[in-house]
N, C-alpha and C positions, 0 to 999 in steps of 0.2 A: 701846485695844482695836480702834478702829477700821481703825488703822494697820495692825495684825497680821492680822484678817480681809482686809482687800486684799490685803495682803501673800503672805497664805493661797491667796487666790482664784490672784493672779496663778501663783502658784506650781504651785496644780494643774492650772492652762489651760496652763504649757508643758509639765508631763510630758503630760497628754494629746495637746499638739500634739507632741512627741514618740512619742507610742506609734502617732498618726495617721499620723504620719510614713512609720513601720516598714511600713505597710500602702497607704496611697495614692501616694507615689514609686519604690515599684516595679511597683504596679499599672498607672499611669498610663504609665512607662515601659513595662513588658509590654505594654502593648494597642498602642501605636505600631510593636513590633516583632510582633505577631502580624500587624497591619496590613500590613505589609509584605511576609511571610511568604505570607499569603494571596495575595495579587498577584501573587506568585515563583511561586505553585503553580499558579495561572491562564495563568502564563506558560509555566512546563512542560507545562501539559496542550494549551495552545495550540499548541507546538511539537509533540507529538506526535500531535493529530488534525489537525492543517491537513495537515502529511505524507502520513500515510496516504493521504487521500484527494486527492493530486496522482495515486496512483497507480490511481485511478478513469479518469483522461482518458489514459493511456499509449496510443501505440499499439503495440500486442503481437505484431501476425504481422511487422512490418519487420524484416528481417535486423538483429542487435544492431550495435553501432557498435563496433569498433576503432581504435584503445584508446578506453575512456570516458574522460568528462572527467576524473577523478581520476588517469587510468593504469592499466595493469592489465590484467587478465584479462580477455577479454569478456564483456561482461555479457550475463544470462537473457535478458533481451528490451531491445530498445532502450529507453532513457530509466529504466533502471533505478535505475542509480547517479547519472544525474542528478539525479532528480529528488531524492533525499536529499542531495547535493551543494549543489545549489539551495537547498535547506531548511536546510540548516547556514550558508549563506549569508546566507538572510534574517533569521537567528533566530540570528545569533551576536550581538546585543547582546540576546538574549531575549525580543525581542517583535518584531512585526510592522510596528512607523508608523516606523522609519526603514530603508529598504530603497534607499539610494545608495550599498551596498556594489559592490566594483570599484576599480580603477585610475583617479585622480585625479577618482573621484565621488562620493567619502565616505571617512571614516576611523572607520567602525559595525565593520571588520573587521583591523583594522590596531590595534593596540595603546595606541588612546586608550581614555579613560576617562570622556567626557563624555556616555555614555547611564547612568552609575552616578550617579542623579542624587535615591536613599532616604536616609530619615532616619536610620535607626535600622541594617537590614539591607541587606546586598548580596547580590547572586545572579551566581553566575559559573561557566561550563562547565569555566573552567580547577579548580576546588577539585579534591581527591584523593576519587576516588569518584565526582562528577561522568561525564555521558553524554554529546554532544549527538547529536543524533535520529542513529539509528542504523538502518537494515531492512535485514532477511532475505526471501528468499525460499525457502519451504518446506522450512526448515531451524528445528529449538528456536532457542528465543530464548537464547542465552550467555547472558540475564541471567536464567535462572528462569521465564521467561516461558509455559513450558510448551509439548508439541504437536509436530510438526514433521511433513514428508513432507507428499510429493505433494497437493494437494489432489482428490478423482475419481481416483486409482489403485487399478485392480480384481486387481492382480497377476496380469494376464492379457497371455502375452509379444505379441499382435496389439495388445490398446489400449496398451499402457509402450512399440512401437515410434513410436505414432503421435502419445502424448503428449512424446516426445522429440524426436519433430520438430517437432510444432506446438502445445505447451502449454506458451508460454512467460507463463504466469500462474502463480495460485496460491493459498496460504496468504502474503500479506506480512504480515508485521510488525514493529513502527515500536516503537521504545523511547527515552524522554529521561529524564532526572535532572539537576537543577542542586545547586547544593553554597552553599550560603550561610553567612555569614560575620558576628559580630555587631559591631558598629562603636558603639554606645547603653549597650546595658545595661551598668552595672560589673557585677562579676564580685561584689563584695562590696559591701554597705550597711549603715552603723551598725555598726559590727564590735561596738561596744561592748554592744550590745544584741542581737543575732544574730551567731553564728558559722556562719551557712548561706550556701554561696556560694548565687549565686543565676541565673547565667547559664557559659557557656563563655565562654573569654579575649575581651578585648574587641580589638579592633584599632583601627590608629591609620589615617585615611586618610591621612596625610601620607606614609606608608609603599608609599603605593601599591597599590589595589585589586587590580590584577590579578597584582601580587608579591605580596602575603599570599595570594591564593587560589592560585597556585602553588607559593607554601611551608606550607600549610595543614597543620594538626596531625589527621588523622581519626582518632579514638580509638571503640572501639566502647564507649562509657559510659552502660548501659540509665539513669542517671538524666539526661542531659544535659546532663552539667557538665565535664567532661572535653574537653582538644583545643580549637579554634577552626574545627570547621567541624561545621554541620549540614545534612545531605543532605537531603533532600526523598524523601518517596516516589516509585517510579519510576514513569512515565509509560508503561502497556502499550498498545497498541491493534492488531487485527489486522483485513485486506477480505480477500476470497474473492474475486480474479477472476475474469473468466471465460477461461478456459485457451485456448481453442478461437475468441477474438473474431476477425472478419474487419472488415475497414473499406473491401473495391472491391465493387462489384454486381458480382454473378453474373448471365453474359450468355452461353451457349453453344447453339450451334445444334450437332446430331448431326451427325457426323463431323469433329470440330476437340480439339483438343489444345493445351493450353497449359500452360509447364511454370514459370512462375511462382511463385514458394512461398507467396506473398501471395493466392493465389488460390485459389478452391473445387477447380479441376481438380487440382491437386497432392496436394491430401488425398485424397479420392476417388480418383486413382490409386496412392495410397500403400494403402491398403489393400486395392486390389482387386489388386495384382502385389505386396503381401507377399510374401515368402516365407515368413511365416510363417503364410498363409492355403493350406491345404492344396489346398481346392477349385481356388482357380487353378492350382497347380501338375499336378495331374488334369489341368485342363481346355486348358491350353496345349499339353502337347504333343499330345495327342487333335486339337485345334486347326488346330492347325499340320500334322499330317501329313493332315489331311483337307482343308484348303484347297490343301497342294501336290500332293494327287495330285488334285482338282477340276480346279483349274489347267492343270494337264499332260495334261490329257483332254481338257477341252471348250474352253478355251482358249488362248491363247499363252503357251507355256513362259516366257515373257519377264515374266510379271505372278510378282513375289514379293510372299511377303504382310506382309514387312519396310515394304513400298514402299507397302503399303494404309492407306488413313486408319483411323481408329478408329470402331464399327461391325462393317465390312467384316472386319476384324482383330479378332478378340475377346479377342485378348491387349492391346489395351489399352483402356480405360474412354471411353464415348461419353454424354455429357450431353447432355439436352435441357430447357432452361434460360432465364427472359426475365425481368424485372422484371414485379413481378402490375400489368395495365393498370388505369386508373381506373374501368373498367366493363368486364363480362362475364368472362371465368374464364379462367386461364392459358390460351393458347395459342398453336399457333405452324404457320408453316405450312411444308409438308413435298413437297421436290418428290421425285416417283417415279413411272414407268411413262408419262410424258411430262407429264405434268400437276403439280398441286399439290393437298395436303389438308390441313384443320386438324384439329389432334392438341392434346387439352391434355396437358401436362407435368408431370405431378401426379395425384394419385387426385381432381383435383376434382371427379369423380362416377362414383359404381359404377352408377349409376341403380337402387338398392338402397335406402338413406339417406341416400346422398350426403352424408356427414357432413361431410369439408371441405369442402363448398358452405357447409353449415349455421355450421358453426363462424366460420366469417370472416364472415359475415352476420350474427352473433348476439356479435362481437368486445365482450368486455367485461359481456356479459349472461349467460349459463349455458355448460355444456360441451357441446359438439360441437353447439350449438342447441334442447338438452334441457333444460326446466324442471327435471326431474326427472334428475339423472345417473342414479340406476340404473336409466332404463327406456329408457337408448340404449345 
């Protein structure tokens, strides 16, 4: 009897160490590949916020570069398409700590295999369905992503000519998806006991990581057992430039013109000689036929007003303009009538409330120098 109770006991300790089985060998395996999995999607979301904001440091008013580094079209504003170039670059083995990609400084972008270095899952841009970081500039996102157009466009034809010259910013945004592939989990456990598969096909690395994610099965299978590849959710993210950025100090003394497109006086003359600002068009020839018959009267027929600086010419735009000094309030001095006068450049005081006095003297404390905004 004795024999048989052992015999017993033993007996029920392996069906249960069987049924334990059914339950903790795949769980144990699941959790190494969720493990995994999470890291892949840390790694996707990495790729697509590091991105984005490369395009925070751009500079924006430089004339764009032909051809960009890819080829091609010219791009919105310089360093457009690099800087997503650059980012598919650093982040084509999926992360950021090996970056000696390049000609004979690394093989991170060259067709090796030895940053695929998980247990259970691999993560590869080449799978079907796979993204690597991709941006637009104020255009929908092709992927869903929602939105698009101008960032500040008032459909007004004076601001859409000035945004087209000089709003080379925007709405960007940056979209990645990586494609991973399971290499761990069988597909089936205990057939004998469970006819549930239990993962998508398993893959062999012997076959070659970056060849199975190029011949990948994506099957759209809401239970995800179907196929040998699983997509990751996509990775959105979009910044709001600012359209209008300048990066030279603005320095103009009245009567000077500078036709620089990187600079303050280019804008300012673009919308003061629009064409599509009526008022100048009025005012030019009015202008013009009162200065040449001035001319022709009191002075020598020989002075055109082609030949005149701007000012004296009020067909073209005259700034008066300095970097604000480290003490006392814009200003600038102004020779005329044999002499010289200081003139500030700026409403720096109506001698009313002087509000941009206040305001910069109170920088970071309340509006225009008022505790109270609505009692200024």
């Amino acid at each position: 009897m004795k024999t048989y109770g052992q015999r017993a006991r033993r007996g029920a300790a392996a069906v249960e160490t069987a049924l334990c089985m059914l339950v903790i060998i795949p769980v144990f395996m699941y959790a190494l590949f969720v493990d995994d999995l999470l890291r892949h999607t840390l790694d996707s979301q990495e790729t697509a916020l590091s991105t984005i904001w490369d395009y925070a440091v751009q500079d924006y008013p430089t004339k764009p570069k032909n051809p960009p580094p890819e080829g091609g079209a010219e791009e919105p504003f310089y360093g457009f398409n690099g800087a997503q170039y650059y980012a598919r670059l650093q982040y084509c083995d999926h992360e950021s700590g090996l970056d000696s990609f390049g000609p004979g400084k690394g093989p991170e972008c060259e067709n090796d295999e030895g940053h695929h270095a998980e247990v259970t899952a691999h993560a590869c841009w080449l799978n079907p369905g796979a993204q690597q970081v991709q941006c637009t500039l104020n255009q929908a996102d092709p992927n869903g992503g929602g939105g698009g157009g101008p960032a500040g466009a008032y459909n007004v034809t004076l601001h859409q000519a000035y945004m087209d010259d000089f709003g080379k910013g925007g709405v960007i945004r940056c979209s990645a998806r990586l494609g991973v592939q399971n290499y761990l989990l069988p597909r089936t456990f205990l057939q004998d006991f469970s006819q549930v598969n239990l993962a998508r096909q398993t893959k062999k690395k012997s076959d070659g990581i970056h060849s199975n994610a190029q011949g990948g099965d994506l099957q759209d299978d809401p239970r995800g057992l179907e196929g040998d590849v699983y997509l990751l959710p996509w990775e959105r993210i979009a910044i709001v430039t600012d359209t209008w950025a300048l990066t030279k100090e603005a320095r103009y003394e009245p009567g000077t013109e500078d036709s620089d497109q990187e600079n303050l006086y280019a804008r300012v003359s673009q919308i003061y000689k629009s064409g599509d600002n009526p008022a100048y068009e009025q005012m030019s020839s009015a202008a013009e036929a009162f200065v040449n018959e001035a001319t022709q009267e009191v002075l020598s027929s020989d002075i055109k007003l082609d030949d005149m600086p701007p000012g004296d010419d009020p067909r073209k735009a005259s700034l008066s303009i300095v970097p604000f000094p480290s003490s006392g309030g814009p200003t600038q001095q102004m020779n005329q009538n044999g002499g010289s006068a200081t003139y500030f450049n700026s409403e720096w005081r109506d001698w009313d409330r002087n509000n941009n006095e206040k305001t910069h003297n109170a920088r970071g404390n309340n509006y225009l120098g008022c505790a109270q905004a609505e009692r200024c």
